[in-house]
N, C-alpha and C positions, 0 to 999 in steps of 0.2 A: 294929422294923426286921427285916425277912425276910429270911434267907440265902437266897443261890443260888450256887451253884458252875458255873464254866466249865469244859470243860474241852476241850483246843486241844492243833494242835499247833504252831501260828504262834502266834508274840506278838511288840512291839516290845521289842527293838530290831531285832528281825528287818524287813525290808521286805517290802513286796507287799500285793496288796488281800486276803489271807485273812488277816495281822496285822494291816492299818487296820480290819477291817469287827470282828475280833473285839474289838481295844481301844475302836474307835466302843463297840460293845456295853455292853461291863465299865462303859463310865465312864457313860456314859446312864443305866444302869441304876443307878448308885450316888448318881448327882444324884436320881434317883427315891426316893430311903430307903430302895434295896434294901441291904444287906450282901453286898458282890459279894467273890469270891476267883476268883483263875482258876491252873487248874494246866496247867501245859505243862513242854515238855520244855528244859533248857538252850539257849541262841539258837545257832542252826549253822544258817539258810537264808536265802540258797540256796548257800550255798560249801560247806557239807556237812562244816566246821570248827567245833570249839567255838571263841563270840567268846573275844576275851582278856575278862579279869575273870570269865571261868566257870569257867575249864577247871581240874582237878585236886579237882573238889568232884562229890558223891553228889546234894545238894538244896541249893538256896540259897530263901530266900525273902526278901522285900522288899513294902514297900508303893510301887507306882510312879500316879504321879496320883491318891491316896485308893482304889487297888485294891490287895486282898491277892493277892503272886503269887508262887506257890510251882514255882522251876522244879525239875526231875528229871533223874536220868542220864538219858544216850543215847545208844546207838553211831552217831554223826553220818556220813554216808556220801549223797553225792548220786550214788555210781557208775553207772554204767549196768547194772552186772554186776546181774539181776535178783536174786540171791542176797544180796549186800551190801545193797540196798535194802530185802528183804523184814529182814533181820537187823535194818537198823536202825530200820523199825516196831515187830518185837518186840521190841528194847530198854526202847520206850519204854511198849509194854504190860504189859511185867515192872515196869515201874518205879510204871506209875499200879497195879499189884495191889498190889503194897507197899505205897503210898498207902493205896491202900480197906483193907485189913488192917488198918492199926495208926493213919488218925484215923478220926473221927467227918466223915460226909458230909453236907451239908445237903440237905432234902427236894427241892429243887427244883435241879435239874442241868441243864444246854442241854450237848452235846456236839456238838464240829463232826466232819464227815463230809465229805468222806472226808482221813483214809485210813479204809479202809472197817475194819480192823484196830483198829485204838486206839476205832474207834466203837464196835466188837464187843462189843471187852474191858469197857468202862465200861457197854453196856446190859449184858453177863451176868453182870457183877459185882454191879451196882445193881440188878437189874429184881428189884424187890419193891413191896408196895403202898403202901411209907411212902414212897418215890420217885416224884415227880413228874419224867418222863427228855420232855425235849426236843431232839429231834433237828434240827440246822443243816445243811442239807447244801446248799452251794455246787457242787458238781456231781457229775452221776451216775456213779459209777461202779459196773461194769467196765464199762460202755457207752461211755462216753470214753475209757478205755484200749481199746476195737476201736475206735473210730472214731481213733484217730491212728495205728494198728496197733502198740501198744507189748503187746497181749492177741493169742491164735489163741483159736478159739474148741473148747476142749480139757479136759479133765480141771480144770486150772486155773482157767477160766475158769466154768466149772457151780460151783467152790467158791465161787467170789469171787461171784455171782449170789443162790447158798443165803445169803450171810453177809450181803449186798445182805437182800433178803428178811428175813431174822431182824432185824436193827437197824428197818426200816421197823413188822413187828412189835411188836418189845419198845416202844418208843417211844409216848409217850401224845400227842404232838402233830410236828409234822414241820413245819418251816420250810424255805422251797425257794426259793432265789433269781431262779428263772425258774417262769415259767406252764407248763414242759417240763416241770421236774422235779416239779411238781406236778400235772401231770396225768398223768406217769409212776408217781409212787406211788399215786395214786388206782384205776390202770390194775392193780394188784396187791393193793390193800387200800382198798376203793371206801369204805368208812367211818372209815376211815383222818382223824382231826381235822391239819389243814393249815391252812399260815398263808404267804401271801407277804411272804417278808422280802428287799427288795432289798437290795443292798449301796453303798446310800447315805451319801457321806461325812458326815462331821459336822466342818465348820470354818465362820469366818466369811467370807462370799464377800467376796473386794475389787472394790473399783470398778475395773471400767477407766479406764484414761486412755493406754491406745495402740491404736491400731490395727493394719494388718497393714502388714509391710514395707516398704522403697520398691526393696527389689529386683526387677530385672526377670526374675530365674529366683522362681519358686515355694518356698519355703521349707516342706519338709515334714517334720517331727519324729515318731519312735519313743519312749516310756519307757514302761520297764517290764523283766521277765523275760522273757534271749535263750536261752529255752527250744524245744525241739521244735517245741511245739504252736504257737507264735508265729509261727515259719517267716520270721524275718527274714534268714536267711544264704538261702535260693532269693528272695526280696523281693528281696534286692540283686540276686541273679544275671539278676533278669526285671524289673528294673524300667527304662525307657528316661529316662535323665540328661539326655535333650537341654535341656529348659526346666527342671531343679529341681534344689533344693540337698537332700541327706538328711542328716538329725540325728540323730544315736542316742545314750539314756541308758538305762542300766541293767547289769545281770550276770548271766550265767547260763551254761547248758552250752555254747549257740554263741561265746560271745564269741570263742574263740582264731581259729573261722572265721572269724567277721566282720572281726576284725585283719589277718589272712592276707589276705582278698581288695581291703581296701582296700591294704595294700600293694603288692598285686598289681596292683591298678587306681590308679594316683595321677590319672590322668586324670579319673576319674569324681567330682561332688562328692558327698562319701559325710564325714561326720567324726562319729568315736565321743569322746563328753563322759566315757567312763563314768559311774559311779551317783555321785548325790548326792543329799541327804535328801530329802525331799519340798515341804519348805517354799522350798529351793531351788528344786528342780524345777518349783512353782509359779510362780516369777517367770522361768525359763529359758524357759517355755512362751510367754511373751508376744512372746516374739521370734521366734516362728514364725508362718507363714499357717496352716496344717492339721496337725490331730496325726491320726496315720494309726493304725487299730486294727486291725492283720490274725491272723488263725486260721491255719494252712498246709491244716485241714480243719473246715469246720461241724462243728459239735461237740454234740448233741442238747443241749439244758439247761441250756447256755452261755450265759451277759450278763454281758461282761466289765464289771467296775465302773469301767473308764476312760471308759466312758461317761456316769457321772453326775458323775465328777471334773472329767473336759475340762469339761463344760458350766456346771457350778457356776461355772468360771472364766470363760465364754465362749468359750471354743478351739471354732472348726466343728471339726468331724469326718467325716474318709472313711473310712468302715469296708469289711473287707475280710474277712467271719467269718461272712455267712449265718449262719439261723437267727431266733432272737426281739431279737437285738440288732442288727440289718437292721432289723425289723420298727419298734421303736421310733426308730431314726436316722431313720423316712420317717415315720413318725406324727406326732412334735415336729419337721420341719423341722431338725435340728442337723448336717445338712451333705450328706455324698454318700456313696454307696452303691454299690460292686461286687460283681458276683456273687463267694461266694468261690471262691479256686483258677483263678477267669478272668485270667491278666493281662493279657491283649490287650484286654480290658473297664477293667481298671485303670487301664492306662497310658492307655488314650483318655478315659476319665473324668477323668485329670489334663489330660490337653491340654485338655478341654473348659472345666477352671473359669477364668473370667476373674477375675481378681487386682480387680478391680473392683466382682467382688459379693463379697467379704470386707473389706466397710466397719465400720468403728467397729458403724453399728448395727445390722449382721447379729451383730455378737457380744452386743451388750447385748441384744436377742431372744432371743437363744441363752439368756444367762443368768439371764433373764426365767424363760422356759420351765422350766429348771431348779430356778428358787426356787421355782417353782409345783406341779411335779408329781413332783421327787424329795427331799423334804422328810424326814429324818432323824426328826426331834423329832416328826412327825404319825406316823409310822410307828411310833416305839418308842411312841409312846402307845396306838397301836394291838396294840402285841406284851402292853403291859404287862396285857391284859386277857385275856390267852393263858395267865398268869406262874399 
């Protein structure tokens, strides 16, 4: 049985698609005869709190689903103050040095990117020849941080580029979840060995057995993280409520906004679910017409993974994100497409769908599609010859 070590900074019980896609991983991998561990930091995202059951401890470790997982301190902080947040990346980079110090690491490491920081630490910690370092990187960064303007392009921003650079280097293979990011690092290190790894769910699809509602307003659903980048509190402020009802599940820095303006607005049908698990969230879904996927800006290198989730279930999709996750919603037919950051494109794209072409078997299509060409188990079989 062959060791590999993970090393993250999401894991469950954390939510979001960078703790599903890395657990998907661990556990694939372990069904495989691998001997998987994964080390991350205590669970705090995105509320930027340690959960209860962590807090007042150094390291905990546990076997959770036949995976060894050893969590770490962390000074947890989702502030905006850029200071608080850089602090508590390097928390958690002091903590994985402590790690590499005092065990024994197994040859074969995947470490997820970004933060571009903790990827640092673990390639220049590791980068020797008995290390086989494989690099995950779900999006590019510092180029995603200018592209939502959270970066100027400044002293800063050249550091955070050089350290971009060094990890893509040290790194013997590079998995990239979009055909962006991997023609991005190709773009810097043309020999560079790459491997598309999308971030495909891994559960068992259920059959439908309902269709879309017999409401006469449009029922359109939001989950996920009410982040920045998501730009669901300007969504609400531009989106025209004449014919639709809006759904919103999940947590994150906008939420106190979101609350605030639907108070503000009782007129408008707007209702926030808050978060709940995922297997939940799976059956909430059915009671929607469209689950809606917006960016507030195209984001280079970006394929949000609710793309392959919605479909797996059947849920059409109107995405609102430009870029290569555009590009795939028109390739597979799985629903509708606005330019992103157009809402005046938005909202007439909703007035256009007739509640009529979201029949039963537009969604067993849908789901069709999905089984066929975002397939989990074809994929890791194709990583494991990477491994």
């Amino acid at each position: 049985m062959k060791d590999i070590l993970i090393i993250t900074s999401y894991y469950p019980p954390e939510t979001g698609a960078a703790s599903n896609r890395i657990s998907h991983l661990a556990e694939g991998l372990q069904k495989h005869n691998y001997k998987v561990s994964v080390l991350t930091p205590l669970p705090n995202y995105p509320t930027g709190r340690i959960f209860e059951g962590y807090k007042g401890v150094f390291k905990k470790k546990s076997v959770e689903n036949t995976v060894s997982v050893t969590r770490l301190w962390v000074y947890a902080s989702n502030s905006k103050n850029k200071l608080l947040r850089l602090l508590s990346m390097l928390s958690y980079s002091f903590s994985l040095i402590w790690f590499f110090v005092f065990n024994k690491i197994p040859r074969t490491v995947i470490i997820q990117s970004p933060p571009l920081l903790v990827a640092f630490t673990s390639l220049l910690f590791l980068n020797s020849k008995k290390h086989k370092l494989i690099l995950n990187v779900s999006d590019l960064w510092p180029i995603a941080g200018l592209e939502l303007g959270a970066f100027k392009k400044n002293f800063s921003y050249k550091l955070l580029e050089r350290i971009e650079r060094y990890n893509y280097k040290k790194a013997n293979v590079v998995l990239g979840q979009s055909e962006e990011i991997l023609t991005h690092v190709k773009s810097l290190f043309p020999d560079k060995k790459t491997f598309l790894y999308r971030n495909f769910p891994d559960f068992k699809a259920p059959e439908i057995i309902k269709g879309p509602s017999n409401n006469k307003k449009l029922k359109l659903v939001y989950a996920g993280l009410l982040g920045v980048a998501q730009g669901i509190y300007k969504l609400l402020d531009n989106l025209d409520f004449t014919n639709i009802e809006f759904h919103i599940y999940g947590n994150g820095a906008e939420r106190e906004l979101i609350e605030a303006f639907i108070l503000k607005n009782p007129e408008l049908s707007i209702h926030y679910h808050r978060e709940v698990t995922r297997k939940e969230l799976h059956k909430e879904l059915y009671k929607y017409d469209i689950a809606i996927i917006p960016l507030l800006n195209r984001i280079y290198g970006s394929v949000p993974s609710k793309i392959f989730e919605y479909t797996r279930l059947g849920i059409p999709i109107l995405y609102f994100g430009g870029g290569e996750g555009e590009t795939i919603i028109e390739k597979y037919n799985l629903g509708w497409v606005a330019e992103a950051g157009n809402y005046l494109e938005l909202n007439s794209k909703i007035y256009s769908i007739n509640k009529e072409n979201l029949s039963f078997s537009f969604r067993k299509t849908i789901q069709k599609t999905a089984l066929q060409n975002f397939d989990f188990q074809k994929q890791l079989s194709a990583l494991l010859k990477q491994l």
